[in-house]
TINU-417856 format. One record per residue (C-alpha): residue number from 1; residue in one letter; x, y, z. Coordinates in Angstrom, 3 decimals. Each point is the difference from the previous one (the first is absolute). Example, Ala and Ser with C-alpha at 12.3 -4.5 7.8 and 13.67 -1.06 7.14 Angstrom:
TINU-417856
+-----+---------+----------+----------+----------+
: num : residuo :       px :       py :       pz :
+-----+---------+----------+----------+----------+
:   1 :       a :   12.300 :   -4.500 :    7.800 :
:   2 :       s :    1.370 :    3.440 :   -0.660 :
+-----+---------+----------+----------+----------+
END
This chain:
TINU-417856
+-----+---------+----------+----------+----------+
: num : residuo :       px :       py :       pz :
+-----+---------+----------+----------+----------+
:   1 :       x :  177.068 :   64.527 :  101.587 :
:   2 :       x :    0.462 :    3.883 :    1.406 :
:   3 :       x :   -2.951 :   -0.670 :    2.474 :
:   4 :       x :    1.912 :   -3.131 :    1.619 :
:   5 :       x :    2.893 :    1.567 :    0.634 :
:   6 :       x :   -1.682 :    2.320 :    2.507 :
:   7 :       x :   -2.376 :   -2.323 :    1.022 :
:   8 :       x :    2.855 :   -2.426 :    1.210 :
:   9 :       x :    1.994 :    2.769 :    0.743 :
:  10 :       x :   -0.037 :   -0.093 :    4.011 :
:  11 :       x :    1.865 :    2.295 :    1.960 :
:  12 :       x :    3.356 :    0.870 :   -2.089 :
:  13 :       x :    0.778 :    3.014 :    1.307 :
:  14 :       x :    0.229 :   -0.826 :    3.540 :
:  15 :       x :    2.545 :   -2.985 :   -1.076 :
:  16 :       x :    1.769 :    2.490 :   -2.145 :
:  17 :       x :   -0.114 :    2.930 :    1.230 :
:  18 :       x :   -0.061 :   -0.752 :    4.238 :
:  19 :       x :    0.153 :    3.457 :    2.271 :
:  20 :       x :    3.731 :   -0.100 :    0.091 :
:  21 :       x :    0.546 :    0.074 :   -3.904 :
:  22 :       x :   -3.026 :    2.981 :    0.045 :
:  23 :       x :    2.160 :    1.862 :    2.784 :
:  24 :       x :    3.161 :   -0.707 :   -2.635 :
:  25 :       x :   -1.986 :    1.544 :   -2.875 :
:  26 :       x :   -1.135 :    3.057 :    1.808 :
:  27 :       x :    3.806 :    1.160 :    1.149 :
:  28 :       x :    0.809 :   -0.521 :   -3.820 :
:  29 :       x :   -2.427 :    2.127 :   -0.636 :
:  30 :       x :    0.981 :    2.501 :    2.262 :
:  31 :       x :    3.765 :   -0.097 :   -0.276 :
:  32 :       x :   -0.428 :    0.474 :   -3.694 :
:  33 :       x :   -2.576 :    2.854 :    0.232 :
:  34 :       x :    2.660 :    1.881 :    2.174 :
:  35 :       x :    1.841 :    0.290 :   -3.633 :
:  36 :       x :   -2.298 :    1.298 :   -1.918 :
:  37 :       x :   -3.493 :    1.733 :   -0.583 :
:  38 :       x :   -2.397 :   -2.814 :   -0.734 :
:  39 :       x :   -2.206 :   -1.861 :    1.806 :
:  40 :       x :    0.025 :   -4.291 :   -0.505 :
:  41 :       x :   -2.657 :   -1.950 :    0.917 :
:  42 :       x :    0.008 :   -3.753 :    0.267 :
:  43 :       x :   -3.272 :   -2.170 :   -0.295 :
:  44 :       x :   -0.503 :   -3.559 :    0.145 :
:  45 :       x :   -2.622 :   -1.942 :   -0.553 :
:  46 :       x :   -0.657 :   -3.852 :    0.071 :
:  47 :       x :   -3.009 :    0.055 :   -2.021 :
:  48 :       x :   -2.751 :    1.803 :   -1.373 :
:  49 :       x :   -3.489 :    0.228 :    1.058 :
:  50 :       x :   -2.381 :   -2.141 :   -1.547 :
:  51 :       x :   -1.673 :    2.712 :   -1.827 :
:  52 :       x :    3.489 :    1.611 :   -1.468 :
:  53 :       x :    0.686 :   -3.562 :   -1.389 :
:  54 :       x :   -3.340 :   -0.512 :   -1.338 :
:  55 :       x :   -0.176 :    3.735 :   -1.717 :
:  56 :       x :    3.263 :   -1.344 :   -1.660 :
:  57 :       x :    1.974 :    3.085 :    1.292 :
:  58 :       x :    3.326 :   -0.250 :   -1.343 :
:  59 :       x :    3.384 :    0.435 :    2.570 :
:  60 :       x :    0.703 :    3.181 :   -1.381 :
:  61 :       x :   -3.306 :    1.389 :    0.460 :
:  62 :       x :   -0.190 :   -1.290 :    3.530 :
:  63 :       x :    3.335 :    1.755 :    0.758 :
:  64 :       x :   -1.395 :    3.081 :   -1.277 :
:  65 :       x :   -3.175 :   -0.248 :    2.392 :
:  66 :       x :    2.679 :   -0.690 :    2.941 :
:  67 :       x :    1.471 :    2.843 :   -1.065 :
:  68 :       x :   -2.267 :    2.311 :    0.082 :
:  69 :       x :   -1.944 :   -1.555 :    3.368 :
:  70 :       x :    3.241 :    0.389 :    1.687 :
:  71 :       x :    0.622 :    3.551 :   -1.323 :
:  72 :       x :    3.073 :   -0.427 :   -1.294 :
:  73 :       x :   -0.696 :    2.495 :   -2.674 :
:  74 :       x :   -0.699 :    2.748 :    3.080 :
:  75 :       x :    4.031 :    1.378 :    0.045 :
:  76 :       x :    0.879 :    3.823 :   -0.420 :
:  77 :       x :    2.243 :   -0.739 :   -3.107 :
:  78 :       x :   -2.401 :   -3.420 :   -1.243 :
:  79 :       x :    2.878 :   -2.293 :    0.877 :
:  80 :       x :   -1.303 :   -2.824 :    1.121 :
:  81 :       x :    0.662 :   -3.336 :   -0.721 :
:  82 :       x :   -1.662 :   -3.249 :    1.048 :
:  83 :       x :    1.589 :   -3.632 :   -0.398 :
:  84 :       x :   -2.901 :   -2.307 :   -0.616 :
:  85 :       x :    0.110 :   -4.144 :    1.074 :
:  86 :       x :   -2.663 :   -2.289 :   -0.634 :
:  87 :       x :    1.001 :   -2.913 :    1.637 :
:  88 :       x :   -2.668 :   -2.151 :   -1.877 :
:  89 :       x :    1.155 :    0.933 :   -3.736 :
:  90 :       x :    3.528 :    0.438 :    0.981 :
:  91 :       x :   -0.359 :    3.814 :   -1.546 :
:  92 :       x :    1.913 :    2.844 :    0.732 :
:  93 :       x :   -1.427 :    3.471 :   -1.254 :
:  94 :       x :    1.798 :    2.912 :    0.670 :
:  95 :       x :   -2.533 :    3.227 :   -0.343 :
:  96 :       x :    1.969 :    3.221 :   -0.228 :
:  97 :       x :   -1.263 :    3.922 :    0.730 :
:  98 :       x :   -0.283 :    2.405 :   -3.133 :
:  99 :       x :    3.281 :    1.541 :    1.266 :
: 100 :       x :    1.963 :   -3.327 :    0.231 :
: 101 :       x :   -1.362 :   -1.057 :   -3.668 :
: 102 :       x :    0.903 :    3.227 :   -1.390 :
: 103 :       x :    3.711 :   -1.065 :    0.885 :
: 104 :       x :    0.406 :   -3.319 :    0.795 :
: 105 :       x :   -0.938 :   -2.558 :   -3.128 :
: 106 :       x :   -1.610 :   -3.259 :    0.435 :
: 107 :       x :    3.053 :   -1.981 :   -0.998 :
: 108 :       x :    1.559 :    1.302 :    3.355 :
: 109 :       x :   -3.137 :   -1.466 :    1.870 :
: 110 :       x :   -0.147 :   -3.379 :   -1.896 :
: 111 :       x :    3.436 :   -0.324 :    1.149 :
: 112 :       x :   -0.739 :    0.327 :    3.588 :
: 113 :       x :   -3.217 :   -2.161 :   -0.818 :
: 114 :       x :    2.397 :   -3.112 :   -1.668 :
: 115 :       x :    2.492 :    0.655 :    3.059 :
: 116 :       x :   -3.232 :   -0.504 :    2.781 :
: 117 :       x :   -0.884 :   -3.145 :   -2.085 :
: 118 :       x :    2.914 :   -1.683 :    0.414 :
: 119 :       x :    0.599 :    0.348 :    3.629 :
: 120 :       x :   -3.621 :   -1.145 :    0.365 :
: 121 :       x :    0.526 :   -3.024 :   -2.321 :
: 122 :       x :    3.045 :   -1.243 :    2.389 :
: 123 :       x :   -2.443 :    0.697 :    3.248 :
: 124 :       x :    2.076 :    3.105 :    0.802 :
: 125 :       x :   -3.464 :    2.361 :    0.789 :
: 126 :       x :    1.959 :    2.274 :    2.524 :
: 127 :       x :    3.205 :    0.279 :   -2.092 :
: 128 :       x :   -1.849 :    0.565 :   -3.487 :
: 129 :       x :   -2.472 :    2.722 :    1.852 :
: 130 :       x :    2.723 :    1.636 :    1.487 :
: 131 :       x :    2.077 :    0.146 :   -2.989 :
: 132 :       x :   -3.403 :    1.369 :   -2.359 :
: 133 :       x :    0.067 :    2.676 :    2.531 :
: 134 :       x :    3.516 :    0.634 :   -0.377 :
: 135 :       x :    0.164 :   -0.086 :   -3.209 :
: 136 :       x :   -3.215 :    2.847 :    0.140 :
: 137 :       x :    1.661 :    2.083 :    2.253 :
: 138 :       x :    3.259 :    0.224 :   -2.480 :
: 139 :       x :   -2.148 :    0.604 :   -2.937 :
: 140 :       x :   -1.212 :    2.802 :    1.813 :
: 141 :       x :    2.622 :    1.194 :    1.974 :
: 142 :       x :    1.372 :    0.699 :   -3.679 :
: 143 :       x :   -2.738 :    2.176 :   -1.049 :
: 144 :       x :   -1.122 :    1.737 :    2.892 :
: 145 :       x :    2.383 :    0.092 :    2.966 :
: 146 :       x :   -0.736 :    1.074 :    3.100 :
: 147 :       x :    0.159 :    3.387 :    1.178 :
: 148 :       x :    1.302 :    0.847 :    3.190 :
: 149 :       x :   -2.272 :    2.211 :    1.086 :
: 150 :       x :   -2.933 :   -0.988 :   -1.249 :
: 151 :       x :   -0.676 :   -4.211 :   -0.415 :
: 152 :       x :   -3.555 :   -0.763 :    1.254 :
: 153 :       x :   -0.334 :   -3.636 :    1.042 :
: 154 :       x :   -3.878 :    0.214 :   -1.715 :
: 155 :       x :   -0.932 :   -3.351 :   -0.107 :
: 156 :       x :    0.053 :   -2.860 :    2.361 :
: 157 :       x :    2.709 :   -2.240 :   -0.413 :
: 158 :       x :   -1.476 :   -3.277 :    1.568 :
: 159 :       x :   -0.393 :   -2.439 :   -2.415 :
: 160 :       x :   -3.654 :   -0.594 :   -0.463 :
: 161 :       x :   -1.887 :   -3.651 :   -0.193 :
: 162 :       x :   -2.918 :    0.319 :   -1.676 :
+-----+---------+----------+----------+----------+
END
């Protein structure tokens, strides 16, 4: 059944996430970077390659390939953090840097995962990315605020549509 959800998939993430809700995402991610010393990345995707779905690649491991193709792992202090959607599976995976583990626990990001879910599940895409990434930038904001002097923005913050 996995394979004909992304074979009938179509084009979800240009009816979800159009280049106004992508221009929304990317100031949340920039307001809330201004806070703090990490780095948030947002990926969607509508579905996977054939090949991913025929390897039987889970979500998570998926989002960890994403991660480290997008580099999120390449920050001075390791905190990055990428917010996962596959539109196809409805899946949100939330891959976190070796710094961000070491202090934020996986309840906190199941949270933000069950809060994403249910914005998505009323057809609020912009509202529930926004407030994942808000929610991200708090959790982090709490553990490693920004320094005056010395905040690096080291990542892009456009979302990225994979």
């Amino acid at each position: 059944m996995r394979w004909l959800r992304h074979l009938f998939a179509g084009d979800p993430v240009a009816r979800h996430f159009p280049p106004a809700t992508l221009d929304a995402i990317q100031r949340a991610i920039a307001a809330g970077e201004r806070g703090h010393r990490g780095e948030v990345c947002f990926a969607v995707e509508g579905a996977l390659p054939w090949r991913l779905v025929l390897s039987r690649l889970s979500v998570r491991e998926r989002a960890a390939e994403v991660f480290a193709h997008l580099r999120v792992w390449d920050t001075r202090e390791n905190t990055g953090v990428l917010i996962y959607v596959l539109l196809a599976e409805h899946a949100i995976e939330i891959v976190a840097d070796r710094g961000i583990a070491a202090r934020i626990g996986d309840a906190e990001w199941q949270a933000l995962c069950a809060c994403i879910r249910e914005h998505f599940a009323a057809g609020a895409f912009e509202a529930g990315a926004i407030a994942a990434v808000e929610r991200a930038n708090v959790l982090l904001a709490a553990q490693f605020p920004a320094e005056p002097d010395d905040n690096p923005d080291e990542l892009p913050d456009r979302p990225v549509v994979l």
